[in-house]
C-alpha positions as a LaTeX table, in Angstrom:
\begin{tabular}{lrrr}
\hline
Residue & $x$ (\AA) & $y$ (\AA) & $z$ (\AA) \\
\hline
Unk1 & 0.00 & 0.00 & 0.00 \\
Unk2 & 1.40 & 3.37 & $-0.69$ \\
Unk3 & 2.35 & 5.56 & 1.92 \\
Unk4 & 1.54 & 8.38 & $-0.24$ \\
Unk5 & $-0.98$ & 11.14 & 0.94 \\
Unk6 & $-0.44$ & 13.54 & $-1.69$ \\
Unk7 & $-0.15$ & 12.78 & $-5.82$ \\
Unk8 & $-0.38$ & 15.68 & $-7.91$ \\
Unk9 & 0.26 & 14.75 & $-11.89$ \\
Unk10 & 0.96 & 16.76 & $-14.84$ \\
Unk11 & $-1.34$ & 19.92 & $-13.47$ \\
Unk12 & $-1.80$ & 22.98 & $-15.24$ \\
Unk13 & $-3.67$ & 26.64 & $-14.97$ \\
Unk14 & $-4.32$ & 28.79 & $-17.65$ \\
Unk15 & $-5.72$ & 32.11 & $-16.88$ \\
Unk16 & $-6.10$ & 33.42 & $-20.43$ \\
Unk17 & $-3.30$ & 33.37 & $-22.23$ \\
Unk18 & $-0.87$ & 33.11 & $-18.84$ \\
Unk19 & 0.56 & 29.83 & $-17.76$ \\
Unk20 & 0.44 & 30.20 & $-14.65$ \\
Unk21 & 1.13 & 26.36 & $-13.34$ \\
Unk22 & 2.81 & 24.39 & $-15.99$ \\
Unk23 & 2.28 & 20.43 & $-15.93$ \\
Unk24 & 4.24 & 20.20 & $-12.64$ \\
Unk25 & 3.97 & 16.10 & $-10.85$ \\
Unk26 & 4.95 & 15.39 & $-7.59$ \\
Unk27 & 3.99 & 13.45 & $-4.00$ \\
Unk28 & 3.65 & 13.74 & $-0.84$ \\
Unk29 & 4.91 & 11.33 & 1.85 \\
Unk30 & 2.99 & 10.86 & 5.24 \\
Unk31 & 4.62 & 12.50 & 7.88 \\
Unk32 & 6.88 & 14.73 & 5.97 \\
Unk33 & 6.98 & 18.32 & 5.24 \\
Unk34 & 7.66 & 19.44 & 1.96 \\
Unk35 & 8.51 & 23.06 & 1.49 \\
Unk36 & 7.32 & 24.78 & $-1.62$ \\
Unk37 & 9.65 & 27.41 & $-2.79$ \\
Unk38 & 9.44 & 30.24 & $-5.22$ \\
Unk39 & 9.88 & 33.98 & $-5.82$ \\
Unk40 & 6.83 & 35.89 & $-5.61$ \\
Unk41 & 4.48 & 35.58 & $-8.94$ \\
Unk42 & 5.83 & 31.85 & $-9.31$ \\
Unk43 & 2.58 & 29.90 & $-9.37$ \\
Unk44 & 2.80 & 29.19 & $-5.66$ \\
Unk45 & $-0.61$ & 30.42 & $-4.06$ \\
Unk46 & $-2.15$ & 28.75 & $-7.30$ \\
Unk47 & $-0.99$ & 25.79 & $-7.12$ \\
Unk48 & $-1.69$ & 25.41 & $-3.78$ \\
Unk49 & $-5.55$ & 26.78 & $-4.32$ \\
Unk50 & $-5.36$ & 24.13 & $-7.07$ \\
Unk51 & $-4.25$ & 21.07 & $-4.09$ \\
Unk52 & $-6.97$ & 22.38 & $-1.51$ \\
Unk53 & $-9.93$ & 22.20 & $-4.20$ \\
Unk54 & $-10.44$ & 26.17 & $-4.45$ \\
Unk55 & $-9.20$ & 26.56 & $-7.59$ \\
Unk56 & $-9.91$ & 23.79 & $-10.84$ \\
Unk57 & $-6.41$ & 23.08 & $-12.62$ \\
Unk58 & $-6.95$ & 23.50 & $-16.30$ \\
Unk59 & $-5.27$ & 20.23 & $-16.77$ \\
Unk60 & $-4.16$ & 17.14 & $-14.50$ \\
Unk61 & $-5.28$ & 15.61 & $-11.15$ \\
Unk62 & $-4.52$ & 15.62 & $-7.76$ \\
Unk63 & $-5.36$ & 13.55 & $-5.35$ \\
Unk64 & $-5.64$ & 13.40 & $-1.44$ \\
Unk65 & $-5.12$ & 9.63 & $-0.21$ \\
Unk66 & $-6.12$ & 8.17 & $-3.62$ \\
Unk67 & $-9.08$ & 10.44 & $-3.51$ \\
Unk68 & $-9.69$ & 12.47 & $-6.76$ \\
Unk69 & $-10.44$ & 16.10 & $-5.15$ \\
Unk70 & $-12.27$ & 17.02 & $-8.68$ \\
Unk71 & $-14.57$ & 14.09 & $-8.52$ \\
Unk72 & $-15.38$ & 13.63 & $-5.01$ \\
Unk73 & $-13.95$ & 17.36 & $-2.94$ \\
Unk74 & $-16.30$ & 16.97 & $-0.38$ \\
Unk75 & $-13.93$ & 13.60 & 0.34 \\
Unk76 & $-10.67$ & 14.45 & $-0.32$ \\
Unk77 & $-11.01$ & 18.11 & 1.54 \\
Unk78 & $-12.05$ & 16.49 & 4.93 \\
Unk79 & $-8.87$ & 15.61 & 4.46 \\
Unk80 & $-6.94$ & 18.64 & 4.49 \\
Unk81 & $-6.22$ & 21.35 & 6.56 \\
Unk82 & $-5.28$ & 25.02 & 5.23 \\
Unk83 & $-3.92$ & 27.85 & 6.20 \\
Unk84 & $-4.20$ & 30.76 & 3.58 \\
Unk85 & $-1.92$ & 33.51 & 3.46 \\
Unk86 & $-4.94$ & 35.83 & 4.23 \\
Unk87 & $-6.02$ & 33.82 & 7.88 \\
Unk88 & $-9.57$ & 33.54 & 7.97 \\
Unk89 & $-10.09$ & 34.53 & 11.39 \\
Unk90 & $-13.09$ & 36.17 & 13.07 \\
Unk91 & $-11.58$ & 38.60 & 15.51 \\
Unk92 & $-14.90$ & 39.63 & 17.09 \\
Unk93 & $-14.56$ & 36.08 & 18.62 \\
Unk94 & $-12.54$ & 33.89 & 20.99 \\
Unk95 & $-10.12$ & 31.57 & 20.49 \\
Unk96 & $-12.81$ & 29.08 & 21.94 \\
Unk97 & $-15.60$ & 30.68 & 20.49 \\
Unk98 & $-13.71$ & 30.32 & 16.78 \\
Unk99 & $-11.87$ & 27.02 & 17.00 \\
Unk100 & $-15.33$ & 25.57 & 18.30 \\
Unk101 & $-16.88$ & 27.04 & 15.03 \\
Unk102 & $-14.38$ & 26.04 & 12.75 \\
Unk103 & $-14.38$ & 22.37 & 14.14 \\
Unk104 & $-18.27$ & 22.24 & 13.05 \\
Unk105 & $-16.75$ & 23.85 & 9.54 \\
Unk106 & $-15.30$ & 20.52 & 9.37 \\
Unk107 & $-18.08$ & 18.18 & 10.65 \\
Unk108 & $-16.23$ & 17.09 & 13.98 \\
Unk109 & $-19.29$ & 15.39 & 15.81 \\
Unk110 & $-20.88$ & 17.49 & 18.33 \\
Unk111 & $-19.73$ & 15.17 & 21.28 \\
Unk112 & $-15.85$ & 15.48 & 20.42 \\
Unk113 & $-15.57$ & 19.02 & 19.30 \\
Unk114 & $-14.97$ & 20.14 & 23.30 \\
Unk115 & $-11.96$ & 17.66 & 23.14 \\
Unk116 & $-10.60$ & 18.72 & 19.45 \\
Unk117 & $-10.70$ & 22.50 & 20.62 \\
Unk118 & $-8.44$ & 22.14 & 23.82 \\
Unk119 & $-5.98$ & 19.59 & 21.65 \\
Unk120 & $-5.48$ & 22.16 & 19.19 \\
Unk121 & $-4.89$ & 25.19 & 21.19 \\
Unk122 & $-2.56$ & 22.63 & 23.59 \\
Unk123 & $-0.71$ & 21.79 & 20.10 \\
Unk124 & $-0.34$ & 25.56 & 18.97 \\
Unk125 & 0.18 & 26.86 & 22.80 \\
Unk126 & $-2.89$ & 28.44 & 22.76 \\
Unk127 & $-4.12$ & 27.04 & 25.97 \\
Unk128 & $-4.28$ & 29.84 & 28.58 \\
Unk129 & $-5.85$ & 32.13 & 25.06 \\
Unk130 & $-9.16$ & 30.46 & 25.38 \\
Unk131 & $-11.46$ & 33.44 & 26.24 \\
Unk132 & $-9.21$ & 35.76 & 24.91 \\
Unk133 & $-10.73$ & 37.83 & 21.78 \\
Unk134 & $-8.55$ & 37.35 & 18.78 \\
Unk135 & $-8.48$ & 40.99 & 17.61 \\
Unk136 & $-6.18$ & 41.68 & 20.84 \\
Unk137 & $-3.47$ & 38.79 & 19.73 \\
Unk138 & $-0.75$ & 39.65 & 18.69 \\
Unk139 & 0.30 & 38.50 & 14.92 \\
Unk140 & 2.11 & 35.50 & 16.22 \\
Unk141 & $-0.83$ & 33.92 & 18.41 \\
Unk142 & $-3.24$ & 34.90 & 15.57 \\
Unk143 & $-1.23$ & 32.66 & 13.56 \\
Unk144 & $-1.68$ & 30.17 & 15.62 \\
Unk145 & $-4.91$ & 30.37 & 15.66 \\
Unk146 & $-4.57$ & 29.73 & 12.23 \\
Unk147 & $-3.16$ & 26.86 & 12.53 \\
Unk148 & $-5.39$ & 25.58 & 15.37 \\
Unk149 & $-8.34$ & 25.80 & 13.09 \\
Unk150 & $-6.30$ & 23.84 & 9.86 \\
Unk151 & $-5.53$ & 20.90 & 12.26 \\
Unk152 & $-8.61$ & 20.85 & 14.24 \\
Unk153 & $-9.86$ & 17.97 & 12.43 \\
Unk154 & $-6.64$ & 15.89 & 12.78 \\
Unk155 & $-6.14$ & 15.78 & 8.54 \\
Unk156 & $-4.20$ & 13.38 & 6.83 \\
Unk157 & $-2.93$ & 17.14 & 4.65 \\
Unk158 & $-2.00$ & 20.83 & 6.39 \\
Unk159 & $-1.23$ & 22.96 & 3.56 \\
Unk160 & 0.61 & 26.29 & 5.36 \\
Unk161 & 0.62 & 29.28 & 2.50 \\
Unk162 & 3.40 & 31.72 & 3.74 \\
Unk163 & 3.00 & 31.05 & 7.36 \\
Unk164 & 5.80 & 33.22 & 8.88 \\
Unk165 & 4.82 & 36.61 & 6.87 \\
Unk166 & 4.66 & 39.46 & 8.99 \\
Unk167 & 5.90 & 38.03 & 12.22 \\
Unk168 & 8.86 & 39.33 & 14.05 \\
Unk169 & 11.97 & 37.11 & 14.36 \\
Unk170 & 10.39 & 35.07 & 17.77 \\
Unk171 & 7.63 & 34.38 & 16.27 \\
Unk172 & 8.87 & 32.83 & 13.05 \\
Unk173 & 10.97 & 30.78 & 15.62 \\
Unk174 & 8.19 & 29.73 & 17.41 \\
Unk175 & 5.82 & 29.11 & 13.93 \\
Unk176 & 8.61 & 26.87 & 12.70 \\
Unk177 & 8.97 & 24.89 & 15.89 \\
Unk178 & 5.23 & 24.09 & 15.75 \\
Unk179 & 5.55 & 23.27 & 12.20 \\
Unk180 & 8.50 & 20.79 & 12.73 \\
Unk181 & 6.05 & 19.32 & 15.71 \\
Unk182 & 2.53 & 19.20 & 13.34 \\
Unk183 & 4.67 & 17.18 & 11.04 \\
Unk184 & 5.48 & 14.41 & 13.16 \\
Unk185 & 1.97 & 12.93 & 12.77 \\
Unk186 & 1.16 & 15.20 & 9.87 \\
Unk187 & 1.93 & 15.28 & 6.39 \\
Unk188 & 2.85 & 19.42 & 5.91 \\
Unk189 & 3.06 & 21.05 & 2.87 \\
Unk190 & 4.78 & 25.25 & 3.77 \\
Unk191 & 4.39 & 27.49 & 0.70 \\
Unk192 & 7.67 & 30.06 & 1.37 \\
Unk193 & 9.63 & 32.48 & $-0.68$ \\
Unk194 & 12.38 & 32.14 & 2.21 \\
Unk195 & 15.08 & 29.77 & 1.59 \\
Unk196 & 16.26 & 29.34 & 5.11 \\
Unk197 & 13.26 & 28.42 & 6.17 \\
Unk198 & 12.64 & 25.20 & 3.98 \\
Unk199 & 16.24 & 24.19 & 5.65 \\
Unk200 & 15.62 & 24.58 & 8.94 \\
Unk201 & 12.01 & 23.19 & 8.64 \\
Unk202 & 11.76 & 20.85 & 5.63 \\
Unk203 & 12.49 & 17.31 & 5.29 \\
Unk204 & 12.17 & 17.78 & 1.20 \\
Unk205 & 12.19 & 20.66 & $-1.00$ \\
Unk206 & 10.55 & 22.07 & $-4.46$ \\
Unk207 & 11.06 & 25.29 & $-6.36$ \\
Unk208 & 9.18 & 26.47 & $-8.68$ \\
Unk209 & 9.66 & 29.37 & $-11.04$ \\
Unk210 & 7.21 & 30.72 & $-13.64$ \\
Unk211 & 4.97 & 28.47 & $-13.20$ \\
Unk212 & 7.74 & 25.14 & $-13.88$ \\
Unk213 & 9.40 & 22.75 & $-11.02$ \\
Unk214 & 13.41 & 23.62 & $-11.05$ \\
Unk215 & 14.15 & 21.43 & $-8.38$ \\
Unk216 & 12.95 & 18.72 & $-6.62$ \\
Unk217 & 14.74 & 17.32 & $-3.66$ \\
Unk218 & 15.59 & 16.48 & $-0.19$ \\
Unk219 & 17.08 & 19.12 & 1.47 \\
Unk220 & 20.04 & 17.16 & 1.66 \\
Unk221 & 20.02 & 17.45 & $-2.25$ \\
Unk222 & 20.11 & 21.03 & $-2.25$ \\
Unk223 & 22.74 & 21.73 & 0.09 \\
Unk224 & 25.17 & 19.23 & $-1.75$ \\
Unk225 & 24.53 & 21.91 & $-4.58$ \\
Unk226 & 26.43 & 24.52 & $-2.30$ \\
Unk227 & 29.69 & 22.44 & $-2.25$ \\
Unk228 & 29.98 & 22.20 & $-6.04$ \\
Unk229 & 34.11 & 22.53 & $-6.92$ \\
Unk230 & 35.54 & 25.05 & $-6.35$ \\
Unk231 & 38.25 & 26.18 & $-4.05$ \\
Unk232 & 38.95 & 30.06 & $-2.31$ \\
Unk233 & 42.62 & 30.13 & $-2.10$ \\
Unk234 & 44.54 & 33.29 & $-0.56$ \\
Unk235 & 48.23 & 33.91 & $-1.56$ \\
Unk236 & 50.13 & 36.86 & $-0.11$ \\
Unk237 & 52.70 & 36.98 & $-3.52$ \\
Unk238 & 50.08 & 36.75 & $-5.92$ \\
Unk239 & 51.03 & 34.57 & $-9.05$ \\
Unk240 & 50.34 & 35.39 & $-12.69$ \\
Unk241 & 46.42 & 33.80 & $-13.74$ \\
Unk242 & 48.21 & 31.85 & $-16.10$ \\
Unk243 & 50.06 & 30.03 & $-13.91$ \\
Unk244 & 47.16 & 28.99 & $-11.60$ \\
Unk245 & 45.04 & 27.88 & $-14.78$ \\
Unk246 & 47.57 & 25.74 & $-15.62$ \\
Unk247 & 47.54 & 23.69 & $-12.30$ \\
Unk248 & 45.94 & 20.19 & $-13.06$ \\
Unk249 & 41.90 & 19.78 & $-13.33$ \\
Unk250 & 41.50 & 23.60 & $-13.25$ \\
Unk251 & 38.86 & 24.99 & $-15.49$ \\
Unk252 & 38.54 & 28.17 & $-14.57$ \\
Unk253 & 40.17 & 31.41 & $-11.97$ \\
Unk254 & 38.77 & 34.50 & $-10.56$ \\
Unk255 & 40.37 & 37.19 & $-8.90$ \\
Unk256 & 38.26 & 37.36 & $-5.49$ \\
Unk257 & 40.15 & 40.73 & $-3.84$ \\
Unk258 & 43.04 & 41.25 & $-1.27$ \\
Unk259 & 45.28 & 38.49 & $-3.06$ \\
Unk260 & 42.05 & 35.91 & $-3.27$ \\
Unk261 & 41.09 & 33.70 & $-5.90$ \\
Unk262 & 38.37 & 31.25 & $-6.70$ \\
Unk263 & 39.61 & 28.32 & $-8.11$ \\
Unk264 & 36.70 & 26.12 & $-10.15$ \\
Unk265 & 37.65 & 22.38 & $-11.27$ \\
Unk266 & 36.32 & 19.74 & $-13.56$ \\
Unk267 & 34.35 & 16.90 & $-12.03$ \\
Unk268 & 34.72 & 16.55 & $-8.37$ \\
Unk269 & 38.63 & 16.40 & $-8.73$ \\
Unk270 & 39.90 & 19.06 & $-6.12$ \\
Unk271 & 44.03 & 19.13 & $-6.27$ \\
Unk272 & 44.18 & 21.13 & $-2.69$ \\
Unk273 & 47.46 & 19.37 & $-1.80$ \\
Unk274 & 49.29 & 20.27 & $-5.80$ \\
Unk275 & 48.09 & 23.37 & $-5.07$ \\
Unk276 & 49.57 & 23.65 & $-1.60$ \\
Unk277 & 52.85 & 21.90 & $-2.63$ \\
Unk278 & 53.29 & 24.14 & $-5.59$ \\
Unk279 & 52.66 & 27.05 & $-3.68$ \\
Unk280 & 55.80 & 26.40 & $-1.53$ \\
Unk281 & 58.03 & 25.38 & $-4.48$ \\
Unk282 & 57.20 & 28.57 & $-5.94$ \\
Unk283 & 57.49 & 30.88 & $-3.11$ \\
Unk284 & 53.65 & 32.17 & $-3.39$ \\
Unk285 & 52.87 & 32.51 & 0.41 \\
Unk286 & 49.57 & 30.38 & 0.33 \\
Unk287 & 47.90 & 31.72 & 3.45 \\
Unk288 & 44.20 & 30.39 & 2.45 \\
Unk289 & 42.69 & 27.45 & 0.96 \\
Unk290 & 39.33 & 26.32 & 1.90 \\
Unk291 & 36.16 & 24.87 & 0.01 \\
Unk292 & 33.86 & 27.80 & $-1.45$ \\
Unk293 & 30.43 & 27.16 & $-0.38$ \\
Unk294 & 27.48 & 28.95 & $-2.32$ \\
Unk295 & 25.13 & 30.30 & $-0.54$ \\
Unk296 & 21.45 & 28.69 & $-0.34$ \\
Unk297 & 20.22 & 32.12 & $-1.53$ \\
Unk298 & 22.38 & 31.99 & $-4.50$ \\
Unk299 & 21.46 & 28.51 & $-5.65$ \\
Unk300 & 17.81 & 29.79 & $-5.45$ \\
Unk301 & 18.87 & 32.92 & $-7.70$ \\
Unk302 & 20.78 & 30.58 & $-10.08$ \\
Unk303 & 17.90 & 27.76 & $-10.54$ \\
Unk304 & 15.39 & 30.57 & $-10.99$ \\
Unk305 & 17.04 & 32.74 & $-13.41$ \\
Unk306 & 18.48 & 30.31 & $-15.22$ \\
Unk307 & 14.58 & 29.04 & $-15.69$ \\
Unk308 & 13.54 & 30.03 & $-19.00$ \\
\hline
\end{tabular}
C-alpha cells in the first residue's frame, strides 16, 4: 500500500493566455513536510488553491489519499487542513468561540468538538488564550490560531501558505517549531519564498519558477549543490592567472580581492594538496585554501534565473 498522501500529476492553470502552473507532478509522503519554494508571482498560491480544491487546474489531477479532489472534494477536503496567506479569522470572537466554530466547519461530531478545541490550542500553545478575543493577539498567536483551526480535524494534509509573513523574528521561531512538531503525525506542505526556512524546517524541498518545477529534492540534495568545486585560495605573492590555470583539473580562476582567488575544477577532482605543494616550491605565500560554499540564496537565484 502506498504511503503516499499527496499525488499531484501533470497539473496545469491557464488564466487566459498566462501559464500560470505548468504540468508540474509530484507526492507527498505521510509525515513529511515538503517546502514549496518560489519567488513571488511563481505559481505558488495557485498551485496550492489548485491542491486544496479552491481553484480547478486546467489540466491534471490531484489527489488526497487516492481520492480524486475534482470528482469527489467533499472527500478528499475532509482531508486537508489550510492555512491561507490571508487567515480567515473572526476577531470579534474567541479563540474558543472560533476554534469551536471552525471544528463544526469541518463536521467534527458534536460530542468530540470540546476535546478537538483544547488539543489544538494545547498543540499551537494556545491554551491559557481560550477566552481571549482574537483581535487583541498579537500577529504570532493569531497565527496560531490559524493553525489551530487547519488541524482541528486531525487531517491526513496541512497545507501552510506563507506562514511566517509578517511576524517578528520570535515568532517565526516559534511558527517553525510548531511546524516541525505538526509534522510528526502530519503530512505538511509550507508554501515560502524564504530559503532558510525550507532548511531549517523541511524534510524535502521544491522550487518552482514561472509556473515550472526547477528542483525537486531532499534538502540534503540542495545543500550538496552549495559544495559544487571550487576552491577560495589566498596567496600573499600573488602569481600570474596563467600560472594557476595551468595547475591540473583547473577549469577556470577569478580574482576574489586582497590576493584571493576562486579556483573552479572539472568533475569533483579538487588538487588542494598540488596546489599547496606548488605554492611552496614557488614561493607564493599560500595563506588560504578552503572549500567555497554557495550560498542557499544563491542557488535559489541561479535555478530561478536560469529558468527560461
Amino acid at each position: 500500500m502506498s504511503s503516499n498522501t499527496l499525488q499531484v500529476k501533470n497539473l496545469s492553470k491557464l488564466f487566459g493566455d498566462n501559464l500560470a502552473v505548468n504540468d508540474i507532478s509530484f507526492y507527498l509522503e505521510k509525515g513529511e513536510v515538503l517546502g514549496f519554494l518560489g519567488p513571488n508571482g511563481a505559481g505558488k498560491s495557485t498551485t496550492m488553491r489548485m491542491l486544496t480544491g479552491n481553484l480547478a487546474p486546467s489540466n491534471g489531477e490531484v489527489k488526497i489519499c487516492g481520492i480524486d479532489i475534482i470528482e469527489e472534494p467533499k472527500k478528499a477536503k475532509a482531508l486537508l487542513g489550510y492555512l491561507p496567506e490571508m487567515r480567515p479569522l473572526y476577531k470579534e470572537l474567541t479563540v474558543d468561540e472560533y476554534l469551536s466554530i471552525a471544528a463544526r466547519f469541518h463536521n467534527v461530531p458534536s460530542s468530540r468538538i470540546r476535546k478537538s478545541v483544547d488539543l489544538a490550542k494545547d498543540r499551537c500553545g494556545l491554551s491559557h488564550m481560550s477566552k481571549r478575543l482574537i483581535e487583541n493577539l498579537s500577529n504570532g498567536y493569531q497565527q496560531r490560531v490559524g493553525i489551530a483551526q487547519a488541524i482541528i480535524h486531525n487531517p491526513e494534509i496541512v497545507i501552510l501558505d506563507e506562514p511566517t509573513v509578517g511576524l517578528d523574528p520570535i515568532q517565526i521561531r516559534e511558527i517553525r517549531k510548531l511546524i516541525r512538531e505538526i509534522g510528526q503525525e502530519h503530512s505538511v506542505i509550507i508554501s515560502t519564498h524564504i530559503l532558510p526556512e525550507v532548511e531549517m524546517v523541511c524534510d524535502r524541498v521544491q522550487i518552482i519558477n514561472k509556473g515550472d518545477l526547477v528542483f525537486h529534492g531532499s534538502v540534503d540534495d540542495l545543500k550538496e549543490q552549495r559544495k559544487g568545486n571550487k576552491l577560495l585560495i589566498g596567496f600573499s605573492k600573488v602569481p600570474t592567472i596563467a600560472k594557476l590555470r595551468a595547475i591540473k583539473s583547473v577549469s577556470k580562476v577569478e580574482k576574489d580581492g586582497n590576493g584571493m582567488f576562486r579556483f573552479h575544477f572539472k568533475d569533483k577532482y579538487m588538487p588542494a594538496e598540488e596546489i599547496v605543494s606548488l605554492s611552496v616550491k614557488e614561493g607564493w605565500g599560500l595563506y588560504h585554501i578552503a572549500p567555497d560554499i554557495t550560498s542557499l540564496e544563491d542557488i535559489f537565484v541561479n535555478l530561478t534565473q536560469s529558468n527560461k
